[in-house]
BANU-859605 format. One record per residue (C-alpha): y, z, x. Coordinates in steps of 0.05 Angstrom, whole numbers, plus 32768, in hexadecimal, padded with zeros to 4 digits. Layout:
BANU-859605
REC,Y,Z,X $
...
END
This chain:
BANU-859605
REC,8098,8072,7F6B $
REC,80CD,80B0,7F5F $
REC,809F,80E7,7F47 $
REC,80A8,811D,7F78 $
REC,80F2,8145,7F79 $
REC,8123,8143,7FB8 $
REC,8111,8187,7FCC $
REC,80C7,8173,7FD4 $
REC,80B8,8126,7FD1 $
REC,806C,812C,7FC7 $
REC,806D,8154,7F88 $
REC,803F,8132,7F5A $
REC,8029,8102,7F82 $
REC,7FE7,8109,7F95 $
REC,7FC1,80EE,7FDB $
REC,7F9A,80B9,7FB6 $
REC,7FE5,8099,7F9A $
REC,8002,80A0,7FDB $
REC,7FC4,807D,7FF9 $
REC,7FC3,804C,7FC9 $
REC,8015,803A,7FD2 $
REC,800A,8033,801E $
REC,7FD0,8001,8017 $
REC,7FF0,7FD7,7FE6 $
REC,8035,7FDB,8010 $
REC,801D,7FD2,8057 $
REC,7FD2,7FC6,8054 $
REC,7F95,7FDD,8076 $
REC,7FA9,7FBE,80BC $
REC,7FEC,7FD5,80B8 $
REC,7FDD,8024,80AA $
REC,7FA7,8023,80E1 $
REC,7FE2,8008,8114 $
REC,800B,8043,80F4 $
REC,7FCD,8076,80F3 $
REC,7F99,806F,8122 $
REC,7F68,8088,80F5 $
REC,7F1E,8067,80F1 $
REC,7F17,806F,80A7 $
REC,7F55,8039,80AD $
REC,7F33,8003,80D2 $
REC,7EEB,8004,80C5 $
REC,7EDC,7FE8,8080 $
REC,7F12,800B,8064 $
REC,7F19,8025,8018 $
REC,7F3B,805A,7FED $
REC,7F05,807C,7FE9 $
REC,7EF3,8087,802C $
REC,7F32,8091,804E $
REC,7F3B,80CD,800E $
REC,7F01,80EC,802B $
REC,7F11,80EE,806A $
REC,7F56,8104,8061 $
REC,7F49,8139,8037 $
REC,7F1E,8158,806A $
REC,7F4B,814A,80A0 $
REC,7F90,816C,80A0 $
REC,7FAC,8144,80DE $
REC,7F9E,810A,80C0 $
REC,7FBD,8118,8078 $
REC,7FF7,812F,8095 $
REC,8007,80ED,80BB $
REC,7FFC,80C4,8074 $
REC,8028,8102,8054 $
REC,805A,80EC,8089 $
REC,8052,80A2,808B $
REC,8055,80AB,8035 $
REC,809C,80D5,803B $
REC,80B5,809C,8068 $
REC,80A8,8061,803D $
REC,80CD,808C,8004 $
REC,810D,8093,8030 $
REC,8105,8047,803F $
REC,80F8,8038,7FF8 $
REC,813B,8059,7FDE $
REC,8163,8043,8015 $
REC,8152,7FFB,8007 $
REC,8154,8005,7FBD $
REC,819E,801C,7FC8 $
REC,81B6,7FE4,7FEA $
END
């Protein structure tokens, strides 16, 4: 996913994509070892964890973070 521009990798890309990468990438179990964030654990879903993150700032920030990370990981893999 390249959307966003070096200056500000999350340009475009909204929470729900982001969300939606992770899960598919890691899964479920693996973002709740990453975040320890309920919404992650307990019957999990997108729609859910968007709720809660959008009322949470803490919490959005760590997936922001966890999101920018996989996209340095992502292009330093895809330039090997």
């Amino acid at each position: 996913m390249k959307i966003g521009n070096p200056n500000n990798p999350l340009e475009g890309i909204t929470l729900e994509m982001m969300l939606t990468e992770l899960v598919d990438k890691y899964g479920w179990y693996e973002l709740s070892l990453d975040i320890n964030i309920n919404c992650f654990k307990s019957n999990p879903s997108i729609k859910s964890s968007l709720t809660f993150l959008r009322r949470t700032p803490w919490a959005r920030a760590k997936v922001e973070d966890l999101f920018r990370w996989h996209l340095r990981k992502q292009e330093s893999d895809d330039s090997k």
